[in-house]
C-alpha positions, 0 to 999 in steps of 0.5 A: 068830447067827440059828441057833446057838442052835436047841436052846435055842429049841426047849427053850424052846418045849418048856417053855412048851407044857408049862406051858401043858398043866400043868392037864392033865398035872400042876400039881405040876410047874408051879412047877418048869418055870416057873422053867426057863422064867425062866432060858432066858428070861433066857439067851436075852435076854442072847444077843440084846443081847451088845453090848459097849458100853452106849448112854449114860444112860437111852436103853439102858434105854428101848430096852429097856423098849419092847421089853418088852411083846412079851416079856412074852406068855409070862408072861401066858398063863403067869400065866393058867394058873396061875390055872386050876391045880388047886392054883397060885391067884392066887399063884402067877399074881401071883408069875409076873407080878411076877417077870416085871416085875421082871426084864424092867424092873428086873433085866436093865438093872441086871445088863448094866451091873454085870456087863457086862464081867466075863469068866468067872472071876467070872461062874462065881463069881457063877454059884455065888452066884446056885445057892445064892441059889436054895436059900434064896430064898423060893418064888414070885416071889423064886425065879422073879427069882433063876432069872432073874438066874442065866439071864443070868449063865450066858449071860455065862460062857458068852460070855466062856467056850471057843467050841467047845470039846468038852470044854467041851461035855462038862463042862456036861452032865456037871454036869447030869447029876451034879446030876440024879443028886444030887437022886434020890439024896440029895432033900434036896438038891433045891432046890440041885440044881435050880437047877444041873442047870438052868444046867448043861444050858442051858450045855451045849445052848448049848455043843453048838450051837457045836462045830466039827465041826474046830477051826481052831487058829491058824496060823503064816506062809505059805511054802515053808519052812512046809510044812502050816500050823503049828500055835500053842498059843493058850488059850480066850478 
């Protein structure tokens, strides 16, 4: 799966070169992109380690956490531009780092193995807590550590969900899209319209990235009685 998620990796380089430009562009703005930035991080870990079964013990979180310090290079030059904002301060730069920690050496190991095997129904469920979570969570590093566990959570619906499926596709950027309408017209609902227009649209890329341009449905017996290859009603996974 070295390219099937292409898009997503360019958004993701789009959101930081943008917050590492926020001084210049508009430091209002930085706190937002760098919760996005969380949950496409989170989205894309939980992409790379799609193994079904855990190593036993503490030797999965070991690997994990050595594989940390390269991972946490954005947060730090994220963390420092923070710190250079018109505005941001060491709080927001020490709420960066902290979230950052937190996620990588403490919440993603603990998520893989409690969330691990549920299929999508109740990572959709745990996806609609996660979007309200982000509504009422405090701003700053509790904010940024629930935009991450709802990255991972996302990435788990997405796994257990329809693989290249249009309308699946269709049906993750049209609730982007709703909730993006949402905040405009209603922005008192910002705070649970983000999170959600956020998950829908990173769902959604990834959907895009994995349509068949022509599904092969299941195919019945080989024979001269068979004719062309008949076709099986078989539902998504």
């Amino acid at each position: 799966m070295t390219m099937e998620l292409r898009i997503l990796g360019w958004l993701q380089g789009l959101m930081l070169g943008l917050i590492l430009a926020a001084p210049l562009l508009s430091p209002a703005y930085m706190p937002w992109g760098v919760q996005m930035l969380f949950a496409l991080s989170a989205f894309q870990l939980r992409q790379a380690d799609r193994r079904w079964a855990l190593r036993p013990g503490m030797t999965g979180w070991i690997s994990h956490i050595r594989m940390a310090p390269s991972r946490m290079l954005p947060w730090a030059a994220s963390a420092v531009v923070a710190l250079i904002a018109d505005g941001a301060g060491a709080a927001a730069s020490g709420a960066i780092l902290l979230a950052a920690l937190t996620c990588e050496l403490l919440l993603y190991p603990l998520l893989t193995r409690l969330i691990g095997g549920w299929q999508w129904r109740r990572a959709a469920l745990a996806m609609i807590g996660l979007i309200a979570a982000c509504a009422i969570v405090p701003a700053g590093a509790m904010q940024n550590i629930a935009m991450f566990a709802l990255g991972v959570t996302g990435c788990l619906f997405w796994l257990r969900g329809p693989d290249g499926d249009l309308r699946a596709t269709l049906a993750a950027f049209g609730g982007g899209l709703s909730a993006i309408t949402l905040a405009f017209a209603m922005p008192a609902t910002m705070m649970l319209a983000f999170p959600l227009a956020v998950i829908s649209l990173i769902v959604g890329c990834a959907q895009a990235t994995t349509v068949r341009r022509q599904l092969l449905p299941w195919t019945g017996h080989y024979g001269a009685d068979a004719g062309w290859l008949q076709r099986l009603r078989s539902r998504p996974s």
